[in-house]
C-alpha positions as a Markdown table, in Angstrom:
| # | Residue | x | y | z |
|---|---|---|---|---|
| 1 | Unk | -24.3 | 68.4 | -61.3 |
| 2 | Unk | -22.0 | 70.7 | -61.4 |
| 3 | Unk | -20.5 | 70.0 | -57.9 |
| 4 | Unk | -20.1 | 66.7 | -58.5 |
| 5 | Unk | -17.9 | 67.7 | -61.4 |
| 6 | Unk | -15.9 | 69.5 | -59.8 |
| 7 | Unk | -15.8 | 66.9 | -56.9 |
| 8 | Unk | -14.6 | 64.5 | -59.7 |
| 9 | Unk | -11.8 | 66.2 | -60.7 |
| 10 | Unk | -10.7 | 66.8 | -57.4 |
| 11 | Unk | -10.7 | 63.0 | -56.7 |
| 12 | Unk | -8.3 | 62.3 | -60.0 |
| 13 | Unk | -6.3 | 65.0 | -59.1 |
| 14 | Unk | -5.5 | 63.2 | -56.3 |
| 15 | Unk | -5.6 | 59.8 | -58.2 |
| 16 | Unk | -2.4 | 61.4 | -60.4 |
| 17 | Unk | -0.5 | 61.8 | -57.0 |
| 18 | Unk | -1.4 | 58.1 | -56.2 |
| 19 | Unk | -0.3 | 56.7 | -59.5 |
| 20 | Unk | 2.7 | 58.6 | -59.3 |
| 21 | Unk | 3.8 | 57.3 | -55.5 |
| 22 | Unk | 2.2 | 54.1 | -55.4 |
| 23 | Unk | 3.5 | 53.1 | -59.1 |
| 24 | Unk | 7.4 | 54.2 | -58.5 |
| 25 | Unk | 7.1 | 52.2 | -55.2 |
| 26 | Unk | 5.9 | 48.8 | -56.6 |
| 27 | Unk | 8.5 | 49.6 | -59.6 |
| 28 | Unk | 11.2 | 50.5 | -57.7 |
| 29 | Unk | 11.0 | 47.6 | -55.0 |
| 30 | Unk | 9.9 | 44.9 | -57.8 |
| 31 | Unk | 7.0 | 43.9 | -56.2 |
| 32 | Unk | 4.8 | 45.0 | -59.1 |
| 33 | Unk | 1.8 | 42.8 | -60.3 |
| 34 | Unk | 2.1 | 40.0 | -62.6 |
| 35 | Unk | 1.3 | 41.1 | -66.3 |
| 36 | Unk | -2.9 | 40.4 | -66.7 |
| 37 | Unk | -3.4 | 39.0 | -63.1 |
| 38 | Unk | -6.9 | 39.4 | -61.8 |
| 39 | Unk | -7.1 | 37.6 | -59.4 |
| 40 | Unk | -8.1 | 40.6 | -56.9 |
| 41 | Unk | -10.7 | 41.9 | -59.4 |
| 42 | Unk | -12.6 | 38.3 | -59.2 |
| 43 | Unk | -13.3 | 38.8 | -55.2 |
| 44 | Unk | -16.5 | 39.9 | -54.0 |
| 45 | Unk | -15.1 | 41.4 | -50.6 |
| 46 | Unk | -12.8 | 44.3 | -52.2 |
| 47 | Unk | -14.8 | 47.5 | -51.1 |
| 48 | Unk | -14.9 | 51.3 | -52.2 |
| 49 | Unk | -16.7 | 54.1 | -51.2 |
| 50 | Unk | -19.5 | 56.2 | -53.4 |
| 51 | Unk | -17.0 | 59.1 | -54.1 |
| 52 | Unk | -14.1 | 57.0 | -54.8 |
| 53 | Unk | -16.4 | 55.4 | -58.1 |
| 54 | Unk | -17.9 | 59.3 | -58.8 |
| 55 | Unk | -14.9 | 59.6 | -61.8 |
| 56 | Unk | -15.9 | 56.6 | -63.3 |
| 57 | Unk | -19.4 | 56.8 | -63.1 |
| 58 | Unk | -19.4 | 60.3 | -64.9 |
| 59 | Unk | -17.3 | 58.8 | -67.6 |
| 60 | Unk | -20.3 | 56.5 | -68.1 |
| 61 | Unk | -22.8 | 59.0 | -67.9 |
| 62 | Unk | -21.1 | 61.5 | -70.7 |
| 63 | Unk | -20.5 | 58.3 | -72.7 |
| 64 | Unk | -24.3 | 57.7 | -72.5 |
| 65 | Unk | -23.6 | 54.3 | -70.8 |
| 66 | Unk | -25.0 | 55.4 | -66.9 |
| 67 | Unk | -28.5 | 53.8 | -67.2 |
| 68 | Unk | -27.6 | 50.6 | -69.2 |
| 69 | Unk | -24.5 | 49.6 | -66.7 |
| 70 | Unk | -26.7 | 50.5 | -63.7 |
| 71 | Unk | -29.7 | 48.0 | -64.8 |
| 72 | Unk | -26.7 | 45.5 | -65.6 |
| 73 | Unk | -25.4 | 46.0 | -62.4 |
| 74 | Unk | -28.9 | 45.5 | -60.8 |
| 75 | Unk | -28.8 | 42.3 | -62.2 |
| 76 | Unk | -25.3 | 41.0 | -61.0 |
| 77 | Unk | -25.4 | 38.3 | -58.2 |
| 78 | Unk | -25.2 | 39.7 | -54.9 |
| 79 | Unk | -21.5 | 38.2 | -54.5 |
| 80 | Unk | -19.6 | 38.8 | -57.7 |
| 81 | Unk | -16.3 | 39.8 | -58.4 |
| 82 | Unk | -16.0 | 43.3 | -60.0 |
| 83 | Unk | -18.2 | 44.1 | -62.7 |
| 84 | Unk | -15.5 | 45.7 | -65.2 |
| 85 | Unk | -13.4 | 42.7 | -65.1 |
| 86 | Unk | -12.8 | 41.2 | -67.9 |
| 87 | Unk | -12.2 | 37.5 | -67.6 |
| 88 | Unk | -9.5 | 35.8 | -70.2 |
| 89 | Unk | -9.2 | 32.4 | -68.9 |
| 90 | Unk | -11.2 | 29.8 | -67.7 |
| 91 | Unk | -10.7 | 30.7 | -63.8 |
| 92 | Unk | -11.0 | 34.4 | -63.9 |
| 93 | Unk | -7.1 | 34.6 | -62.8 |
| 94 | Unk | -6.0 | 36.2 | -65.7 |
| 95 | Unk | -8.0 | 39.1 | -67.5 |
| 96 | Unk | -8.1 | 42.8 | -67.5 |
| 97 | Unk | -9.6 | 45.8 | -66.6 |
| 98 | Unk | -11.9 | 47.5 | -68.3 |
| 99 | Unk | -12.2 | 50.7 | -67.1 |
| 100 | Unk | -8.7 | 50.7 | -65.9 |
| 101 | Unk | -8.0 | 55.0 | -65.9 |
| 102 | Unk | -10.9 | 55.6 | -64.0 |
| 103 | Unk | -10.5 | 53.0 | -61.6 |
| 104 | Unk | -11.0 | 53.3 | -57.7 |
| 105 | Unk | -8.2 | 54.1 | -55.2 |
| 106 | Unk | -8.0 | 50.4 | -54.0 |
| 107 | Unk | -7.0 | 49.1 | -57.2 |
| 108 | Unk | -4.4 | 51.5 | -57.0 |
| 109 | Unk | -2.9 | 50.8 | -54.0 |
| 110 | Unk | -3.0 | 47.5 | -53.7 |
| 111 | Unk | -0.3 | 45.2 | -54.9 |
| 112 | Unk | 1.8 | 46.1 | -52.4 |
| 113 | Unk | 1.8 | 49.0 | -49.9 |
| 114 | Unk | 2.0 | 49.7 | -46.4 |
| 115 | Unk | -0.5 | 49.6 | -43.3 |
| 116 | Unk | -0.4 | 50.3 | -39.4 |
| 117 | Unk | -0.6 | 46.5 | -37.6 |
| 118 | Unk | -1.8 | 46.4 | -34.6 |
| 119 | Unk | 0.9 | 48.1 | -32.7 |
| 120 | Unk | 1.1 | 50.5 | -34.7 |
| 121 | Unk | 3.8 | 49.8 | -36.6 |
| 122 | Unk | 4.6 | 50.3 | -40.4 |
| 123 | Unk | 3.7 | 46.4 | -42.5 |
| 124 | Unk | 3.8 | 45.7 | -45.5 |
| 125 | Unk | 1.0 | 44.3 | -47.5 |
| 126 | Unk | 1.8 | 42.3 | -50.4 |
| 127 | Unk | -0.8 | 40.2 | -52.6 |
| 128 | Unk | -0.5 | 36.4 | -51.8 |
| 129 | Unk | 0.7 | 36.2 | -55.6 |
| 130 | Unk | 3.2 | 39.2 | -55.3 |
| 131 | Unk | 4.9 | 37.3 | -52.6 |
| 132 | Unk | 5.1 | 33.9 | -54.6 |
| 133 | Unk | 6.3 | 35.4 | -57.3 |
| 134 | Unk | 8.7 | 37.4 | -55.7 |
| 135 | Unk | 9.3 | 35.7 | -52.4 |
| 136 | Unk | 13.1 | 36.8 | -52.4 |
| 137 | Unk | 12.2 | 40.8 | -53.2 |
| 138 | Unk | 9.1 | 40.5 | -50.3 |
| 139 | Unk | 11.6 | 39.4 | -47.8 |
| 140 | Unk | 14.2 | 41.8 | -48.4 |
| 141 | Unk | 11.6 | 44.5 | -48.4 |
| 142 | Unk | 10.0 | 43.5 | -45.2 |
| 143 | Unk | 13.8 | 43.8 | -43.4 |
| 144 | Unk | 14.2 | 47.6 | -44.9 |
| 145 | Unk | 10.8 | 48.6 | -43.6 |
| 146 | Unk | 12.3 | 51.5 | -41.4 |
| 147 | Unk | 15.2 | 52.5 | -44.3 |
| 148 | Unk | 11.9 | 52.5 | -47.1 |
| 149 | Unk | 8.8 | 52.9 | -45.7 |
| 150 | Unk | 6.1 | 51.7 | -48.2 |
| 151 | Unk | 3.4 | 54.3 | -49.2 |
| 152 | Unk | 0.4 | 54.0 | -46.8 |
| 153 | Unk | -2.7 | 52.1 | -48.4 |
| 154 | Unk | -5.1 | 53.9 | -45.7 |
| 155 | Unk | -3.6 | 57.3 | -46.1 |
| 156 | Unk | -4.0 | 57.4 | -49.5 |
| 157 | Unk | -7.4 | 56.0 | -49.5 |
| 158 | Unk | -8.5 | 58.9 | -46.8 |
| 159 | Unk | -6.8 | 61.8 | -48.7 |
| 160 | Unk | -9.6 | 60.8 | -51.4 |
| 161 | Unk | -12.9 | 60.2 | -48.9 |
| 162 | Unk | -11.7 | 63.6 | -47.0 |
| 163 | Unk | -12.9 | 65.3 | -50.2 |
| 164 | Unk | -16.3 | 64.7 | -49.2 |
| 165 | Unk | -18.1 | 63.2 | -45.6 |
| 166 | Unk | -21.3 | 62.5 | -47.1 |
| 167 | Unk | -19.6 | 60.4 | -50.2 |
| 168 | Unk | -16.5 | 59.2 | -48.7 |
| 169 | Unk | -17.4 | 58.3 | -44.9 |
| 170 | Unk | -18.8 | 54.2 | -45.7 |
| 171 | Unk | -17.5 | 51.6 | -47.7 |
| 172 | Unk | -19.4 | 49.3 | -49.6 |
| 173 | Unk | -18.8 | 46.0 | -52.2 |
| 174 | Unk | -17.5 | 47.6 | -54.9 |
| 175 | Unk | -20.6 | 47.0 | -57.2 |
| 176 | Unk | -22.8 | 48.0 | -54.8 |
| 177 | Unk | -20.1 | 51.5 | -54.2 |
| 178 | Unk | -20.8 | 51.9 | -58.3 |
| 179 | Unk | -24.8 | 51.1 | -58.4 |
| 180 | Unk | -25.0 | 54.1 | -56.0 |
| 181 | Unk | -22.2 | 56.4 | -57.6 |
| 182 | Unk | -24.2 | 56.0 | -60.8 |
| 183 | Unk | -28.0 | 56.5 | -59.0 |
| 184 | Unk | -26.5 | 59.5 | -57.5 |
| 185 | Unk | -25.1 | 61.3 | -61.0 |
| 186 | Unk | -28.5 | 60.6 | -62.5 |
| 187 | Unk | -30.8 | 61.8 | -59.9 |
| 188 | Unk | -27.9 | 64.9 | -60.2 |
| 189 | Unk | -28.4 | 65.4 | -64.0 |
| 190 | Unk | -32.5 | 64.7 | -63.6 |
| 191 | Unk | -32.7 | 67.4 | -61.3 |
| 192 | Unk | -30.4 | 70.0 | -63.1 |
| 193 | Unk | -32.8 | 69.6 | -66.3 |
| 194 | Unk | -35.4 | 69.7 | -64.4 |
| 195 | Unk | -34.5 | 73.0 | -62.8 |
| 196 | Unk | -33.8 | 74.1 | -65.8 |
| 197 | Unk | -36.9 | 73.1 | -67.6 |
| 198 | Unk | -38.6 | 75.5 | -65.0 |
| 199 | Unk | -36.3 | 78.4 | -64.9 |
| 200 | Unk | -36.9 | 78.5 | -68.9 |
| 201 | Unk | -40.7 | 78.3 | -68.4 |
């Protein structure tokens, strides 16, 4: 348990350096989100990896809520939108996040960052509702590529599975990356107590 502790606080440290890069980018360039979208958190194909959910499933488990979200997840439709996304209108489109300082790299990247096409070259991606909003700002940005590079959405995203193969090498739905985040801190803290029923005995 211990391990993945320390794995966890290696992961935010490097979610602080995302925060601080990815948020002065989308700041700086205006291509920010609109205030309480959701529309991202409602889609069933945004992926994450086991270690990239390890902060937040520890935050559960210390809060005592690990077994009750993981039966709730259990239950969730097999193609669901995130489960800490909470819905404020009708269509999902507008809402918030839940569990928003422990929240996976993807949601911090995205917005609007930068990725290799398939040339090789530095794009920029930018949320279909980023560019409506801010159709005049996209274009301009997409001309100064080579003057200001965007941060890289993949880098960033491999400087946190790098921490660990076993945890970071495979993406899955993002409920499904959480179920198994979860399984694997409470299989953790069974065994510690376990081993430590024995070493007392």
């Amino acid at each position: 348990m211990q391990r993945l502790r320390e794995l966890s606080r290696r992961v935010e440290a490097v979610y602080g350096e995302m925060a601080d890069t990815f948020s002065s980018y989308q700041q700086d360039s205006g291509l920010s989100c609109r205030s309480s979208c959701g529309e991202c958190c409602t889609q069933p194909t945004i992926e994450a990896t086991v270690l990239e959910m390890l902060p937040l499933a520890l935050h559960l488990f210390d809060q005592g809520k690990a077994e009750q979200t993981l039966t709730q997840l259990e239950e969730l439709p097999e193609v669901s939108g995130c489960f800490f996304y909470q819905r404020l209108s009708f269509d999902g489109k507008q809402g918030q996040c839940t569990v928003y300082q422990q929240r996976p790299s993807i949601c911090r990247v995205f917005g609007a960052a930068g990725y290799r096409d398939k040339m090789g070259k530095t794009s920029l991606s930018v949320c279909k509702t980023i560019k409506s909003d801010k159709a005049e700002k996209y274009q301009q940005h997409l001309i100064m590529l080579t003057e200001h590079p965007p941060p890289m959405m993949m880098s960033a995203k491999e400087q946190v599975n790098e921490l660990d193969y076993e945890l970071g090498n495979k993406h899955y739905p993002i409920n499904q990356a959480m179920f198994l985040a979860l399984e694997k801190v409470l299989f953790k803290s069974y065994y510690s107590s376990f081993s430590t029923d024995l070493q007392i005995a």
